[in-house]
C-alpha positions in Angstrom: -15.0 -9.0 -11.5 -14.8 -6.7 -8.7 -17.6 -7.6 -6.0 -19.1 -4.8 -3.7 -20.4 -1.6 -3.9 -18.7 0.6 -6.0 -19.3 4.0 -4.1 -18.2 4.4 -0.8 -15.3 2.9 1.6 -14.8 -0.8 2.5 -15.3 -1.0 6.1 -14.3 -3.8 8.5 -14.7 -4.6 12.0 -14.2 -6.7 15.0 -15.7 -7.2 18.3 -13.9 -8.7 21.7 -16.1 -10.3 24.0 -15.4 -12.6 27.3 -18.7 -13.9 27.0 -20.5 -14.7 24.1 -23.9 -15.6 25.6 -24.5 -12.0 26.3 -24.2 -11.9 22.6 -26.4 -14.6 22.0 -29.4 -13.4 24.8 -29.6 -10.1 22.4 -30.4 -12.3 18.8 -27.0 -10.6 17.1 -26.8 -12.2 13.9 -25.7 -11.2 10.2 -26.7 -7.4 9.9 -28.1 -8.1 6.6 -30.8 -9.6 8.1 -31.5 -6.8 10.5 -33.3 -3.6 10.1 -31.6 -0.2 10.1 -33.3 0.2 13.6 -32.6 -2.8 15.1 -28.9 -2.7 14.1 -29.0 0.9 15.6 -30.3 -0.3 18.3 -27.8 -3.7 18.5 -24.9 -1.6 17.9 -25.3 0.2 21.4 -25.9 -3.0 23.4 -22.7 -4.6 21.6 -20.1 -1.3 22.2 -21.4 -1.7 25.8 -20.9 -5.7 25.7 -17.6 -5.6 23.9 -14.6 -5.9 25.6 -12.9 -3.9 22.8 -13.8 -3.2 19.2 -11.9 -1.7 16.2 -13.6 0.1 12.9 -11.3 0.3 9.9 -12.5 2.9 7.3 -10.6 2.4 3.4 -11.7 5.2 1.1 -12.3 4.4 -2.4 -9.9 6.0 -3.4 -7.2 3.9 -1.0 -9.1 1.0 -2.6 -7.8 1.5 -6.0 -4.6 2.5 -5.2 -4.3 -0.7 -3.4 -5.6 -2.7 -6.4 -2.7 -1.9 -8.6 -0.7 -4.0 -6.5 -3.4 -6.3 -5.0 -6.3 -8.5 -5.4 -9.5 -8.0 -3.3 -8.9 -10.8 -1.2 -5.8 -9.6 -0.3 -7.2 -6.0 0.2 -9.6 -8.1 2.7 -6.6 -10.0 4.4 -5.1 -6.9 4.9 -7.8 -5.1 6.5 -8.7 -7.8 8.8 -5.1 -8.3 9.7 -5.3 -4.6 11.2 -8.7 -5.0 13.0 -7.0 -8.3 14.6 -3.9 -6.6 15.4 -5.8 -4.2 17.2 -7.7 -6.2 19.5 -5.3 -9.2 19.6 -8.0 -11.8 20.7 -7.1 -15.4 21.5 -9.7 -17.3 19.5 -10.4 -15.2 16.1 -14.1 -15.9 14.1 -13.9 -14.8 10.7 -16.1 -14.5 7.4 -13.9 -15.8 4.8 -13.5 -13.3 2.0 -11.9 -15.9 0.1 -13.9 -19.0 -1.7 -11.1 -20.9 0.6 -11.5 -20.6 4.0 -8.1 -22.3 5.4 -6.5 -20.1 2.7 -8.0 -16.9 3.9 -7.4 -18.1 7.6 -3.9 -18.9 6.8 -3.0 -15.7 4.5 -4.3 -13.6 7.7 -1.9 -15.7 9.9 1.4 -14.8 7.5 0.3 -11.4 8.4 0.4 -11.2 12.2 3.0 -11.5 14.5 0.8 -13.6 17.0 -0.7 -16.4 16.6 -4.6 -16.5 17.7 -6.9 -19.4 16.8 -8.6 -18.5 13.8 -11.4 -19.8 12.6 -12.5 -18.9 9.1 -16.0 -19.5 7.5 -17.9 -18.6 5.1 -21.2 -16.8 6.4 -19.8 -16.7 9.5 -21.6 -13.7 10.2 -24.7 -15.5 10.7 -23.1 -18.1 12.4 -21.3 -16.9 15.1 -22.4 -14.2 17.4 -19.5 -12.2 17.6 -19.1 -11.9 14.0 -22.3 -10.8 13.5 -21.7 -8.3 16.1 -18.9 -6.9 13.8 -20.9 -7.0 11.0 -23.6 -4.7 12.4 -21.2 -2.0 13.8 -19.6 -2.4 10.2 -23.0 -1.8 8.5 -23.9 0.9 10.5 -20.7 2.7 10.2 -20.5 2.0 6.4 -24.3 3.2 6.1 -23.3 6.3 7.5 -20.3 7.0 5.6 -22.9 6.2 2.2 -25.5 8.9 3.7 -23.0 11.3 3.9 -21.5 10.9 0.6 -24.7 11.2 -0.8 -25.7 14.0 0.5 -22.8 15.9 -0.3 -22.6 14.8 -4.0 -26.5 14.8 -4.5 -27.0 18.4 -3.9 -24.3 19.0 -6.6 -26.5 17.4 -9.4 -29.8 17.4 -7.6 -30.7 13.7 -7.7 -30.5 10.8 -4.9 -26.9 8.9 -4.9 -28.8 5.5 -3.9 -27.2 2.5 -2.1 -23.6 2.8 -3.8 -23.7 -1.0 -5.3 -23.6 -1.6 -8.6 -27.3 -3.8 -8.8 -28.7 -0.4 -7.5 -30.9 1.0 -10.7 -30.7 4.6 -8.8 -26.7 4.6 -8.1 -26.2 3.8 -12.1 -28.7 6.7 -13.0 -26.3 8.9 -10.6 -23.2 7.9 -11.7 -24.6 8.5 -15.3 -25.9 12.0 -14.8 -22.1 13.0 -12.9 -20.5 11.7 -15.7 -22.3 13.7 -18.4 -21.8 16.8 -16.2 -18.4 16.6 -15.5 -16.8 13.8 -17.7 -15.4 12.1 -14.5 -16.5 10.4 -11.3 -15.7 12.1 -8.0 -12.7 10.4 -5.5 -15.8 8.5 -3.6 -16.1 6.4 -6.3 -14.0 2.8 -7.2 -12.5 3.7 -10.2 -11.2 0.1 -10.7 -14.8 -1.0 -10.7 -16.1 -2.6 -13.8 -19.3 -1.0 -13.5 -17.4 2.8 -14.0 -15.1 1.4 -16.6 -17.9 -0.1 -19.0 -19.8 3.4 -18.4 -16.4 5.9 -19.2 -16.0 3.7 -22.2 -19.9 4.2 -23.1 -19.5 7.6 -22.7 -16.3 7.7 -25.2 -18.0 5.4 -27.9 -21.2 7.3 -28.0 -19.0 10.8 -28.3 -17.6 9.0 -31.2 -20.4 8.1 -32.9 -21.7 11.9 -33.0 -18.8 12.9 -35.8 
């Protein structure tokens, strides 16, 4: 089963630092346990910290596409692959996508034509600095990208879009209400998601039942 949001890009991103104390001094740790404001407010001290950083933006759209011809984790691999490439650090912190971390640290490693250190946990984000640091400039981005989207496609059916995920009681009222007015989802949605595939087929069995 797909995991995720199901509205709204994936976005990933990495953080180069030369000195990960400065890190530490500021408390950066998983974003998930930060408020919007605080992560706002983290994301400026760690752009002026960071040595370099990369944001990688995949529209839902590029996300399904990619899923005819690949699994999530390798969606994942991929898109930390080009973050890496693009900062090229020496010793690499990850947060294993994959229920195997020396998988998901070795399937990144096929995919560069360098060879960092790579270290590859699970949670890492609120383990190591750094990757927390990526996680909140990931978050905010992704936040952002989410606020806009709903703004756009909320005025067009005049209720609130919610969070984007799934568990979200407001996002499946939404996506219910677009698909009785226009018998489709808009691009900003993940088709492949299970969550729009039980609701299309919901949709087609209750038109059924009306002859």
């Amino acid at each position: 089963m797909p995991k995720g949001p199901v509205i709204g890009p994936l976005v990933v991103a990495a953080v180069k630092v030369d000195d990960n104390s400065k890190l530490v001094k500021n408390r950066i740790r998983d974003s998930k346990k930060l408020t919007p404001r605080r992560r706002e407010y983290l994301a400026k001290k760690i752009i002026k910290l960071a040595v370099d950083y990369e944001i990688l933006v995949i529209p839902a759209k590029d996300i399904d596409d990619m899923r005819k011809v690949m699994t999530l984790n390798e969606i994942e691999v991929n898109a930390f692959t080009k973050v890496i490439k693009k900062i090229k650090p020496e010793i690499c912190y990850v947060d294993s996508a994959d229920t195997d971390e020396e998988r998901f640290k070795i399937n990144i490693l096929n995919n560069l034509s360098f060879e960092p250190t790579i270290i590859s946990k699970h949670k890492a984000d609120d383990t190591y600095p750094v990757v927390g640091a990526a996680s909140i400039l990931a978050k905010i981005r992704r936040d952002k990208e989410i606020q806009d989207i709903g703004f756009r496609l909320g005025k067009k059916i005049g209720i609130p879009m919610g969070s984007g995920y799934p568990a979200d009681p407001i996002t499946v009222r939404f996506l219910r209400a677009w698909y009785r007015k226009y018998n489709k989802f808009p691009s900003e949605v993940r088709h492949s998601w299970n969550t729009i595939k039980r609701l299309e087929k919901n949709k087609k069995t209750k038109t059924l039942d009306d002859f």
